[in-house]
mmCIF entry with sequence, helices, sheets and N, C-alpha, C, O atoms, coordinates in Angstrom:
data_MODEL
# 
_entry.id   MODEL 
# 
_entity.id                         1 
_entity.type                       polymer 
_entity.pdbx_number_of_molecules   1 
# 
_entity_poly.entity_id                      1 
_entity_poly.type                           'polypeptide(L)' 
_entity_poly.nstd_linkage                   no 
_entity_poly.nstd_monomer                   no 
_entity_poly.pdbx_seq_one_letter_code       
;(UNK)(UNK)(UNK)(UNK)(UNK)(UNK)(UNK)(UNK)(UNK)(UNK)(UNK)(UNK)(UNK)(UNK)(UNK)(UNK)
(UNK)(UNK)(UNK)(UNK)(UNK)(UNK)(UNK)(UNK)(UNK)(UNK)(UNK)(UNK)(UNK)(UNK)(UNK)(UNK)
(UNK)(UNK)(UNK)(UNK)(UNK)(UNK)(UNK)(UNK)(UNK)(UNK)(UNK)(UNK)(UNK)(UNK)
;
_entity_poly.pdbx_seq_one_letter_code_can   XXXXXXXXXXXXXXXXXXXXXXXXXXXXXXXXXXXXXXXXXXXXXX 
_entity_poly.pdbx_strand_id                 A 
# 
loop_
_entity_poly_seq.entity_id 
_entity_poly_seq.num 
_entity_poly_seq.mon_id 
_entity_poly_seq.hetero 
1 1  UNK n 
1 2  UNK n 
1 3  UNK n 
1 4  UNK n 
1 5  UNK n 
1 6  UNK n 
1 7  UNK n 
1 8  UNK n 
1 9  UNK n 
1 10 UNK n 
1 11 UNK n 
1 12 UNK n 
1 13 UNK n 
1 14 UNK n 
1 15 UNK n 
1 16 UNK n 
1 17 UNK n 
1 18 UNK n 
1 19 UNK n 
1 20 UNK n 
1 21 UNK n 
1 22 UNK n 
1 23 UNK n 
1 24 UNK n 
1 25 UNK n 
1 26 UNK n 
1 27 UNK n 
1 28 UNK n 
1 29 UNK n 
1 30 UNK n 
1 31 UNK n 
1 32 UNK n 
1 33 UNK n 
1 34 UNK n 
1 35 UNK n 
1 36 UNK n 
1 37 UNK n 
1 38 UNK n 
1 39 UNK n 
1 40 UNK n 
1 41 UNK n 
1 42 UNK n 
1 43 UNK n 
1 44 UNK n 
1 45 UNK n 
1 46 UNK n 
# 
_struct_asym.id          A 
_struct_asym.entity_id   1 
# 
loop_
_struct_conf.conf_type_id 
_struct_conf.id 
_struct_conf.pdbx_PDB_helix_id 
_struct_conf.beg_label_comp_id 
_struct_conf.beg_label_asym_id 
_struct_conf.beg_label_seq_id 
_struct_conf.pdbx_beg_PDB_ins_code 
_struct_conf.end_label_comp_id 
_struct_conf.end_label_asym_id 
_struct_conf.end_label_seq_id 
_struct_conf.pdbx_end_PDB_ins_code 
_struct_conf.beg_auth_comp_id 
_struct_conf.beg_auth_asym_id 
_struct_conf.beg_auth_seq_id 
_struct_conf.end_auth_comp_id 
_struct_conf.end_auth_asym_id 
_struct_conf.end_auth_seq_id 
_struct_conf.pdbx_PDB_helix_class 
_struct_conf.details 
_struct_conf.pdbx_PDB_helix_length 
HELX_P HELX_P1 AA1 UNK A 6  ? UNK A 9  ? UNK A 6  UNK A 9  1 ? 4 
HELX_P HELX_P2 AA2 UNK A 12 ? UNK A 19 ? UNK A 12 UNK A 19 1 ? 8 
HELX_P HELX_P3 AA3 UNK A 27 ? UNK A 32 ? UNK A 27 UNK A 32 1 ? 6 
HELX_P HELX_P4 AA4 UNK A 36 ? UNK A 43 ? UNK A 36 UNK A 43 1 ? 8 
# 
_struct_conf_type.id          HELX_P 
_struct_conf_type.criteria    ? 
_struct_conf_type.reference   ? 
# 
loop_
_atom_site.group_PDB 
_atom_site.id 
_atom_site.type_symbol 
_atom_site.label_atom_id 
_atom_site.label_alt_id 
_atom_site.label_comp_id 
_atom_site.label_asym_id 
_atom_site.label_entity_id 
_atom_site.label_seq_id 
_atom_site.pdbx_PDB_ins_code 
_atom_site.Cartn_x 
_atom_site.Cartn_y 
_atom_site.Cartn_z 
_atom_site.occupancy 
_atom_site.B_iso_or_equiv 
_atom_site.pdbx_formal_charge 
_atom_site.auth_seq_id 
_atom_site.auth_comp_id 
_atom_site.auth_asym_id 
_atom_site.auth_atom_id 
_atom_site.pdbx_PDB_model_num 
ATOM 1   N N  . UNK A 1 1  ? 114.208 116.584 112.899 1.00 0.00 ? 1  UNK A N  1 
ATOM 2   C CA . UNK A 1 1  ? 112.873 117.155 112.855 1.00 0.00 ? 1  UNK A CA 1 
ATOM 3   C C  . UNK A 1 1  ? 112.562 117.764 114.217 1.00 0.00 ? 1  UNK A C  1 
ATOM 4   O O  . UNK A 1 1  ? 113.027 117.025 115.086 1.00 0.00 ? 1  UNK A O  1 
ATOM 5   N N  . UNK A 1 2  ? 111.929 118.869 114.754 1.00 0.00 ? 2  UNK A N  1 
ATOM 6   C CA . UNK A 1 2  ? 111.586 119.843 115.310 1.00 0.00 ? 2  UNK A CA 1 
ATOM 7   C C  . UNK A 1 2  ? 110.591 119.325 116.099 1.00 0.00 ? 2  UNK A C  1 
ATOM 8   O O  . UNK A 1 2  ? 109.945 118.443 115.534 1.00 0.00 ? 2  UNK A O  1 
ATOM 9   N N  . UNK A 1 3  ? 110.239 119.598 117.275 1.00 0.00 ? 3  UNK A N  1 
ATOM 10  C CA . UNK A 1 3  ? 108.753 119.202 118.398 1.00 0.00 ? 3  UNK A CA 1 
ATOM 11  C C  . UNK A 1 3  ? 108.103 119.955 117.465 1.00 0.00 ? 3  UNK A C  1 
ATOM 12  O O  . UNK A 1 3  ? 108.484 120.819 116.674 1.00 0.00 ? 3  UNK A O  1 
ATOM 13  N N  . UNK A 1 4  ? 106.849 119.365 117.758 1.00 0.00 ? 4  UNK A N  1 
ATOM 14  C CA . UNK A 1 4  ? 105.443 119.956 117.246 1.00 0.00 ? 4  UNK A CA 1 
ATOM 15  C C  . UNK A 1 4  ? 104.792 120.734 118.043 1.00 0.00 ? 4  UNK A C  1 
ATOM 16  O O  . UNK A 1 4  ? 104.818 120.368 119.218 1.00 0.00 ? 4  UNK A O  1 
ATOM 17  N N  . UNK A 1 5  ? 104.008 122.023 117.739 1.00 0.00 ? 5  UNK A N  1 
ATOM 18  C CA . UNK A 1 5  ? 103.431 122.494 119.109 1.00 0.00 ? 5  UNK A CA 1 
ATOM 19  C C  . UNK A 1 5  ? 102.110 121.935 119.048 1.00 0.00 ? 5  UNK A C  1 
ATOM 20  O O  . UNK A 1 5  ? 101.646 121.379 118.053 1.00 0.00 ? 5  UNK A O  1 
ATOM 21  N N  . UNK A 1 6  ? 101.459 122.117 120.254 1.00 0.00 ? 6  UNK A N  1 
ATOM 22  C CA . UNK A 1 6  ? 99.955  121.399 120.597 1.00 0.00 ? 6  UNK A CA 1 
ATOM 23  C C  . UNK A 1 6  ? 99.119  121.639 119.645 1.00 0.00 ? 6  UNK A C  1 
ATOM 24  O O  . UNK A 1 6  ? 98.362  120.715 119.350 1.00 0.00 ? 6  UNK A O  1 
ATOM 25  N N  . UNK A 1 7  ? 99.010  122.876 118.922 1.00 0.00 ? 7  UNK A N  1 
ATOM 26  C CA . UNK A 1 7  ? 97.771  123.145 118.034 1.00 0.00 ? 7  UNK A CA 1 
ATOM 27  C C  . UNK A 1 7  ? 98.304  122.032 116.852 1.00 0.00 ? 7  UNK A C  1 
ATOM 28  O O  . UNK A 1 7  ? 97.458  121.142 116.775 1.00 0.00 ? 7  UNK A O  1 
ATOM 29  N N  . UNK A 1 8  ? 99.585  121.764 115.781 1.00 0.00 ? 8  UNK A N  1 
ATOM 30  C CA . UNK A 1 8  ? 99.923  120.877 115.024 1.00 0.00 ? 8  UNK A CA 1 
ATOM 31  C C  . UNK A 1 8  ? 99.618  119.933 115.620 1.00 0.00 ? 8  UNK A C  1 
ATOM 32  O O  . UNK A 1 8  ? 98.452  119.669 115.324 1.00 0.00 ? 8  UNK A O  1 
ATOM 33  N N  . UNK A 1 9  ? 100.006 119.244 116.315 1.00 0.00 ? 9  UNK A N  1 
ATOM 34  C CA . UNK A 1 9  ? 99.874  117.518 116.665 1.00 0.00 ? 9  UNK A CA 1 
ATOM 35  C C  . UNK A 1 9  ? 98.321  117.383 116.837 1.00 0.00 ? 9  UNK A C  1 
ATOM 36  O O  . UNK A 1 9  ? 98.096  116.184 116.678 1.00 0.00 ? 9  UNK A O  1 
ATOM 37  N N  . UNK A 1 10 ? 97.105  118.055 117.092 1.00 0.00 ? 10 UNK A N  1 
ATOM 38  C CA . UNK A 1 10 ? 95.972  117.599 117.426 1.00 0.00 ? 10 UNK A CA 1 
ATOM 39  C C  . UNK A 1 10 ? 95.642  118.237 116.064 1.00 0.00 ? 10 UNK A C  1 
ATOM 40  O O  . UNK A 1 10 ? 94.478  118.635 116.043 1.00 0.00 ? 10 UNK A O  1 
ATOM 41  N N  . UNK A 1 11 ? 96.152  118.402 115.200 1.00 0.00 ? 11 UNK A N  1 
ATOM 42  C CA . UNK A 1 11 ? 95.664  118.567 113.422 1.00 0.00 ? 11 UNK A CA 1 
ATOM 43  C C  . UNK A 1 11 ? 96.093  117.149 113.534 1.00 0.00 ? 11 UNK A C  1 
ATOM 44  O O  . UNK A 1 11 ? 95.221  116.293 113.686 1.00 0.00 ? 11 UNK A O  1 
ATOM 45  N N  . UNK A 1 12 ? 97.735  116.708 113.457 1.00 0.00 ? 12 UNK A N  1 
ATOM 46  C CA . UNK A 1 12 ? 98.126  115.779 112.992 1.00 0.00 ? 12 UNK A CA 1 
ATOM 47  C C  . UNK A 1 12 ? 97.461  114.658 113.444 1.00 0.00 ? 12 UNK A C  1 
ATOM 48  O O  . UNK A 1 12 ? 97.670  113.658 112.757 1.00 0.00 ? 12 UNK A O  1 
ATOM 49  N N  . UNK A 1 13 ? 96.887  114.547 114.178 1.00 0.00 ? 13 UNK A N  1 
ATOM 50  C CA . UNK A 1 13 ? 95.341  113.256 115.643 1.00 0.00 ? 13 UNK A CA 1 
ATOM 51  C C  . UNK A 1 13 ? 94.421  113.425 114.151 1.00 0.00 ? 13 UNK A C  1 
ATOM 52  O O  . UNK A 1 13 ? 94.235  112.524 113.334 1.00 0.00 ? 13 UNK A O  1 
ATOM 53  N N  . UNK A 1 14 ? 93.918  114.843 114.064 1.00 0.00 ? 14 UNK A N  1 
ATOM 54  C CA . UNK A 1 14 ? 92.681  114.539 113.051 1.00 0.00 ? 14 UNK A CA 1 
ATOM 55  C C  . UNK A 1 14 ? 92.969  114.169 111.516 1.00 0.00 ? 14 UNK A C  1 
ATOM 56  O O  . UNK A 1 14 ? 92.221  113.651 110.686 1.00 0.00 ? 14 UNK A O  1 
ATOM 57  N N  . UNK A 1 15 ? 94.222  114.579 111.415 1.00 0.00 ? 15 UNK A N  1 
ATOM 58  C CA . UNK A 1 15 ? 94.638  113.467 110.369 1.00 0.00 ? 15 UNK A CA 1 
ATOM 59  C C  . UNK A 1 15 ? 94.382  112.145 110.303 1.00 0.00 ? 15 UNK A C  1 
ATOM 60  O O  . UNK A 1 15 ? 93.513  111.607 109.617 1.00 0.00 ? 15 UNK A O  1 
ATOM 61  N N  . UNK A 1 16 ? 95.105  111.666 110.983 1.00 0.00 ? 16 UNK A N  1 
ATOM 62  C CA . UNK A 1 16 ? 95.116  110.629 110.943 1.00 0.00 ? 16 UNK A CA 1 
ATOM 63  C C  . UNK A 1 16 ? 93.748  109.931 111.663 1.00 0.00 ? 16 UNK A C  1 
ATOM 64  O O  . UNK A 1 16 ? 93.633  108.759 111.306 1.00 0.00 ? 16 UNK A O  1 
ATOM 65  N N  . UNK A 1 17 ? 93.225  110.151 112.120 1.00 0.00 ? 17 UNK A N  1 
ATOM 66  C CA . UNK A 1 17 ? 91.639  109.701 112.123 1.00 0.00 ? 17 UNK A CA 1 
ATOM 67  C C  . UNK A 1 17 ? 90.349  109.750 111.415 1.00 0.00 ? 17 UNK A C  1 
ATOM 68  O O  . UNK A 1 17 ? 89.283  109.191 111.672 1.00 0.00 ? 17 UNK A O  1 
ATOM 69  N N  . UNK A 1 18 ? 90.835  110.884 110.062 1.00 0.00 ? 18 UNK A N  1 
ATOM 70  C CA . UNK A 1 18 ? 90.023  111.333 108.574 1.00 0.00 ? 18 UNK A CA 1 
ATOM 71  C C  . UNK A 1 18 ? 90.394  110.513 108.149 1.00 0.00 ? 18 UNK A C  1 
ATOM 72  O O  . UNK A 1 18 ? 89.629  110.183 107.243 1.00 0.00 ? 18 UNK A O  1 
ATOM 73  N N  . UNK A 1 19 ? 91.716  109.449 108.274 1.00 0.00 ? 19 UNK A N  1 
ATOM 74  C CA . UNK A 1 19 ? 92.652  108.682 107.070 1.00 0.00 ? 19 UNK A CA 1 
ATOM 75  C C  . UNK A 1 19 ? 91.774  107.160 107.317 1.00 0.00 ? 19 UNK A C  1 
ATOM 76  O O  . UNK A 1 19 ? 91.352  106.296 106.548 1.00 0.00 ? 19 UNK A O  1 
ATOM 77  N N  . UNK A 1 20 ? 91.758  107.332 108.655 1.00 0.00 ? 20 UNK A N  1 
ATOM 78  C CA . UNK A 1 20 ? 91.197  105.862 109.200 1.00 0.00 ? 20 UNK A CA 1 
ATOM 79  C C  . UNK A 1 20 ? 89.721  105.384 108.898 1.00 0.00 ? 20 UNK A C  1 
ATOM 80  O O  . UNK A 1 20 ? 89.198  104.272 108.837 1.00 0.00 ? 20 UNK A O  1 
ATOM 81  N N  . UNK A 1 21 ? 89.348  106.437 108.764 1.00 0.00 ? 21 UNK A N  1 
ATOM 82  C CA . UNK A 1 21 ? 88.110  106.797 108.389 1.00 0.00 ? 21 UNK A CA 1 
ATOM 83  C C  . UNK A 1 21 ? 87.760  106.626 107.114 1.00 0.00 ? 21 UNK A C  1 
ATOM 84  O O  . UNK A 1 21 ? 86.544  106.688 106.933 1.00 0.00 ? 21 UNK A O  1 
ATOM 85  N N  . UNK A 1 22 ? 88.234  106.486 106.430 1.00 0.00 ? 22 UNK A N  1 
ATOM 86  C CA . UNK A 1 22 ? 88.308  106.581 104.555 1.00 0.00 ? 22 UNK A CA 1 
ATOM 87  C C  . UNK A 1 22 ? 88.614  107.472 104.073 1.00 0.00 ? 22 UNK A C  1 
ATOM 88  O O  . UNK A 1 22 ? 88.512  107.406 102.848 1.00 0.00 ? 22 UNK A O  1 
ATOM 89  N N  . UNK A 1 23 ? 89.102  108.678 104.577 1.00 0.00 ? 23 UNK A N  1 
ATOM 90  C CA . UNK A 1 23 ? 89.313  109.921 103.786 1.00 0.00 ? 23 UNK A CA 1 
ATOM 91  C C  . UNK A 1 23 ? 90.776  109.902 102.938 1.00 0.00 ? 23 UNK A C  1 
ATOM 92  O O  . UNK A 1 23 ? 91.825  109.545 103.474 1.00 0.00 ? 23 UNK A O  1 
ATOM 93  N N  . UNK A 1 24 ? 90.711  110.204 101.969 1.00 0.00 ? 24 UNK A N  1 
ATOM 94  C CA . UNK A 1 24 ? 92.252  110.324 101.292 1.00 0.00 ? 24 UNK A CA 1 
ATOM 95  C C  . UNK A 1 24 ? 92.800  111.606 101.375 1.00 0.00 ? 24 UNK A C  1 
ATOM 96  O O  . UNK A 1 24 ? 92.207  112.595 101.806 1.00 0.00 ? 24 UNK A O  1 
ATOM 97  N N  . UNK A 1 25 ? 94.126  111.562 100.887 1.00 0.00 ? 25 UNK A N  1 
ATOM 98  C CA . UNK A 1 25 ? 94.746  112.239 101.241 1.00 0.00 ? 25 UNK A CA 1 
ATOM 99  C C  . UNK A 1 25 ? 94.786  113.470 100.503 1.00 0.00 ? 25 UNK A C  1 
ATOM 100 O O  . UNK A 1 25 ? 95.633  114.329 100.749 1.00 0.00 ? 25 UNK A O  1 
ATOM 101 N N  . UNK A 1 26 ? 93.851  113.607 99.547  1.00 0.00 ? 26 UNK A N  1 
ATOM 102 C CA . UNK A 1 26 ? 93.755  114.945 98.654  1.00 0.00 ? 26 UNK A CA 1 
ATOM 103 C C  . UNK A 1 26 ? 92.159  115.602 99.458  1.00 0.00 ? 26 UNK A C  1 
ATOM 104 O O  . UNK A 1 26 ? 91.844  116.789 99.377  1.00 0.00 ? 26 UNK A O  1 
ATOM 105 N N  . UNK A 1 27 ? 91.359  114.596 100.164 1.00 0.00 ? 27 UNK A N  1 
ATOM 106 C CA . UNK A 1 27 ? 90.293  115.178 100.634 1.00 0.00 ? 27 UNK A CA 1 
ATOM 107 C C  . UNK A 1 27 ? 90.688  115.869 102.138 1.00 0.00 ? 27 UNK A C  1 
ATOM 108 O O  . UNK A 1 27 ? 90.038  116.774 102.662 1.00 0.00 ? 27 UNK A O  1 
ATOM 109 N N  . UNK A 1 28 ? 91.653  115.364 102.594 1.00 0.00 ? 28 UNK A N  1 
ATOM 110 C CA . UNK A 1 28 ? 91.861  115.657 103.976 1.00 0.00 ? 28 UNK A CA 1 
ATOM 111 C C  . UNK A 1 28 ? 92.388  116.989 103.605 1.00 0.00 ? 28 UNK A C  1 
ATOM 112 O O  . UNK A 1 28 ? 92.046  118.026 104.174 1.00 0.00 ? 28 UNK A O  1 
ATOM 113 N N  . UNK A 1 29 ? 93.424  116.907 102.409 1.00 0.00 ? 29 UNK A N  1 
ATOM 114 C CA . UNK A 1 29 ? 94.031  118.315 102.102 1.00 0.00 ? 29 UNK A CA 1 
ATOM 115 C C  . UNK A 1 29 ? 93.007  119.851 101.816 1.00 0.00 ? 29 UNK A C  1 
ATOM 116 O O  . UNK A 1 29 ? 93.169  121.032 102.122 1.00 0.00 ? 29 UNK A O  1 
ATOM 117 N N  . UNK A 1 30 ? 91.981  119.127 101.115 1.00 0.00 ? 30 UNK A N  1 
ATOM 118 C CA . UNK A 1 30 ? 90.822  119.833 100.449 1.00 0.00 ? 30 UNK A CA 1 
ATOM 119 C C  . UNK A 1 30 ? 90.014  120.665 102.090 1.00 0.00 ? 30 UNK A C  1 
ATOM 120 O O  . UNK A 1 30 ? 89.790  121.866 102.248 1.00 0.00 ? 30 UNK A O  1 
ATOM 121 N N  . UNK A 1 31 ? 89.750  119.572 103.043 1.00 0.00 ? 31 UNK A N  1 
ATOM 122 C CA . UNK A 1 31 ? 89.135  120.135 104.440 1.00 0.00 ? 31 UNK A CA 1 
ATOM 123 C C  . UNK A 1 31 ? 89.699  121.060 105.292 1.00 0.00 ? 31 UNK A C  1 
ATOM 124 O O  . UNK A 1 31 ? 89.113  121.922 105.947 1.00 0.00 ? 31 UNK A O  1 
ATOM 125 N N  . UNK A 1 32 ? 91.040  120.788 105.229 1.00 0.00 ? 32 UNK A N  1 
ATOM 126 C CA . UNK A 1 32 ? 91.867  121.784 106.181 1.00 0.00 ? 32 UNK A CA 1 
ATOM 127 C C  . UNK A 1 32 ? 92.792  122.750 105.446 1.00 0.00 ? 32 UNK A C  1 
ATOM 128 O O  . UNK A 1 32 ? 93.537  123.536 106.030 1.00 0.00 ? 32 UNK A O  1 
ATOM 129 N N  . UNK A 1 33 ? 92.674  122.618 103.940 1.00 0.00 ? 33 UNK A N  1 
ATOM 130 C CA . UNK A 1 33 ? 93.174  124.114 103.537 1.00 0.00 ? 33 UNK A CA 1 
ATOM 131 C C  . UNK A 1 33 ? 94.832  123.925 103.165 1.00 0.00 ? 33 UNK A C  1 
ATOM 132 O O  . UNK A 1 33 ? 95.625  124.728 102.673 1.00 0.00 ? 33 UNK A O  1 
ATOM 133 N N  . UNK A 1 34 ? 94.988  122.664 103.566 1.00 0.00 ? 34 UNK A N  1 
ATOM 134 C CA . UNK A 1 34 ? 96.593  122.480 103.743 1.00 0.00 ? 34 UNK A CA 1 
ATOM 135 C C  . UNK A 1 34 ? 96.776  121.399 102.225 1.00 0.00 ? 34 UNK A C  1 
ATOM 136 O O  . UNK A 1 34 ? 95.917  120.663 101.738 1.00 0.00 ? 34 UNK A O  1 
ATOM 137 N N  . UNK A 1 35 ? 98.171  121.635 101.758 1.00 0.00 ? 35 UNK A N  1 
ATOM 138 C CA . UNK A 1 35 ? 98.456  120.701 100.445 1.00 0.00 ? 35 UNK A CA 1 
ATOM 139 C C  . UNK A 1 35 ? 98.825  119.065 100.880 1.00 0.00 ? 35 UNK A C  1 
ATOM 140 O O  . UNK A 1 35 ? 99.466  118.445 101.729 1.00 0.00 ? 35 UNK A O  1 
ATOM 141 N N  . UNK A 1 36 ? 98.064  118.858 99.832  1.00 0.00 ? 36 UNK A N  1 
ATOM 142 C CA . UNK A 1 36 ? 97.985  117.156 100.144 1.00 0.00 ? 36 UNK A CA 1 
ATOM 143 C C  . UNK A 1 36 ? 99.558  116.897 100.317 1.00 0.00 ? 36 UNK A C  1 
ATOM 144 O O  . UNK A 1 36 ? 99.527  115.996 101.155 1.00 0.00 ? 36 UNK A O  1 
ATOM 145 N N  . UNK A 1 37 ? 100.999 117.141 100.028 1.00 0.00 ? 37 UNK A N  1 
ATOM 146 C CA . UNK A 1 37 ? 101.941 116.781 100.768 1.00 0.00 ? 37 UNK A CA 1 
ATOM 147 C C  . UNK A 1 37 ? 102.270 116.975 101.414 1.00 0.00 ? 37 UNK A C  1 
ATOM 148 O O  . UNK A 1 37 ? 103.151 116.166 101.705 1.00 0.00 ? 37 UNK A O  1 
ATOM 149 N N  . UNK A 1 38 ? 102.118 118.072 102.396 1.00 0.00 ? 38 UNK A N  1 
ATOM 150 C CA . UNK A 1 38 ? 101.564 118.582 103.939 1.00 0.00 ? 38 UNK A CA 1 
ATOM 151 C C  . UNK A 1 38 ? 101.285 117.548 104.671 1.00 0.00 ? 38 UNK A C  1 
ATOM 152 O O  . UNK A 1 38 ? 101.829 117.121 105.689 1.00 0.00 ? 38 UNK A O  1 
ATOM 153 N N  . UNK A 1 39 ? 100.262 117.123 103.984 1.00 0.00 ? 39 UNK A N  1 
ATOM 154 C CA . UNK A 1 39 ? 99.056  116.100 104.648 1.00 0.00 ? 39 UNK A CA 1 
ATOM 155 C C  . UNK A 1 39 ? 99.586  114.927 105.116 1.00 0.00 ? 39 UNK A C  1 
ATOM 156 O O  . UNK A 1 39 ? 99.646  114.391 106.223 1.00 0.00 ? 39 UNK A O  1 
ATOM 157 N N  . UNK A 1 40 ? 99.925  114.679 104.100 1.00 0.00 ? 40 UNK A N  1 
ATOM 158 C CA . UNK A 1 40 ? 100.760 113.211 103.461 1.00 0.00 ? 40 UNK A CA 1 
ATOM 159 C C  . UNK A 1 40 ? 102.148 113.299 104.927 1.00 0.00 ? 40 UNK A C  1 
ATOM 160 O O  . UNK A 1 40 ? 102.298 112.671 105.975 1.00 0.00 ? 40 UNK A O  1 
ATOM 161 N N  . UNK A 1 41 ? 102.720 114.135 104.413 1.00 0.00 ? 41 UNK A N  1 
ATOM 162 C CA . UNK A 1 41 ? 104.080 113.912 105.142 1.00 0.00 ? 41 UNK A CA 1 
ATOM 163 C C  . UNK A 1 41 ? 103.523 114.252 107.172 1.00 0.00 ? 41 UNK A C  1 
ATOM 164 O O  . UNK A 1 41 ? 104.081 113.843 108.189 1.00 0.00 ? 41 UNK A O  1 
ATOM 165 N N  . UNK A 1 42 ? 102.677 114.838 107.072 1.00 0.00 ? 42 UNK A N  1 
ATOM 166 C CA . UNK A 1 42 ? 102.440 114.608 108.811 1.00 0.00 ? 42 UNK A CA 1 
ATOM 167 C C  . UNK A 1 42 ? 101.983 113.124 109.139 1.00 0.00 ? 42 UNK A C  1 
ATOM 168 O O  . UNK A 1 42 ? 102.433 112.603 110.160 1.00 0.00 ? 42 UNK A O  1 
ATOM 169 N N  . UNK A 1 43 ? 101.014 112.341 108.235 1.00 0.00 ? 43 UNK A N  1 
ATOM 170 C CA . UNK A 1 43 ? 100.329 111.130 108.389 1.00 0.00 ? 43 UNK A CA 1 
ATOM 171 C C  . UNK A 1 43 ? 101.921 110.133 108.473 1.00 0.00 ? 43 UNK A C  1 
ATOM 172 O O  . UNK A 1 43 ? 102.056 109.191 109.254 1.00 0.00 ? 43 UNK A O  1 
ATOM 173 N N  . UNK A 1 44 ? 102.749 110.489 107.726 1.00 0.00 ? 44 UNK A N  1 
ATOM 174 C CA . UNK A 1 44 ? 103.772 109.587 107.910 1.00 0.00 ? 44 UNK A CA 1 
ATOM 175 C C  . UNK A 1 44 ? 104.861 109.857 109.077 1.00 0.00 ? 44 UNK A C  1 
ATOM 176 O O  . UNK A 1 44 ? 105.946 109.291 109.208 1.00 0.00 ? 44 UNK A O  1 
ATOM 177 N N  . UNK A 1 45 ? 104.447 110.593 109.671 1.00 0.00 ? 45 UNK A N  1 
ATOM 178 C CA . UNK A 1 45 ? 104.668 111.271 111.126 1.00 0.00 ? 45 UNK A CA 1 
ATOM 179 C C  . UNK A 1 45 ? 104.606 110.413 112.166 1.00 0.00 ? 45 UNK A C  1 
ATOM 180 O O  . UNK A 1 45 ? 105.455 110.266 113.044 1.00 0.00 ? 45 UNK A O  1 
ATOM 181 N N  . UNK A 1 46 ? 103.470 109.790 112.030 1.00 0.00 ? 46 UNK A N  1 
ATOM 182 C CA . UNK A 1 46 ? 102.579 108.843 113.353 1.00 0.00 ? 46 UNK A CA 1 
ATOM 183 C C  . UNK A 1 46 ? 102.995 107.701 113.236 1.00 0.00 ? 46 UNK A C  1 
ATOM 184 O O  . UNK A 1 46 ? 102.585 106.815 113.987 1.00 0.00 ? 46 UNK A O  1 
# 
């Protein structure tokens, strides 16, 4: 897997702080435009 550049990894921060937050993973997808296995597979990133 590939470095992330700065603008991805501080998506991938607000990921995972929507998640912590209660947000699931089809709503986080729904906010940022991106597909919930997008979503999914950066959260399993961290």
């Amino acid at each position: 897997m590939g470095a992330l550049d700065e603008q991805r990894w501080l998506d991938v921060r607000r990921f995972r702080a929507l998640h912590q937050a209660g947000a699931s993973v089809s709503e986080i997808a729904r906010e940022t435009g991106l597909n919930w296995r997008t979503v999914k597979k950066y959260l399993a990133m961290i």
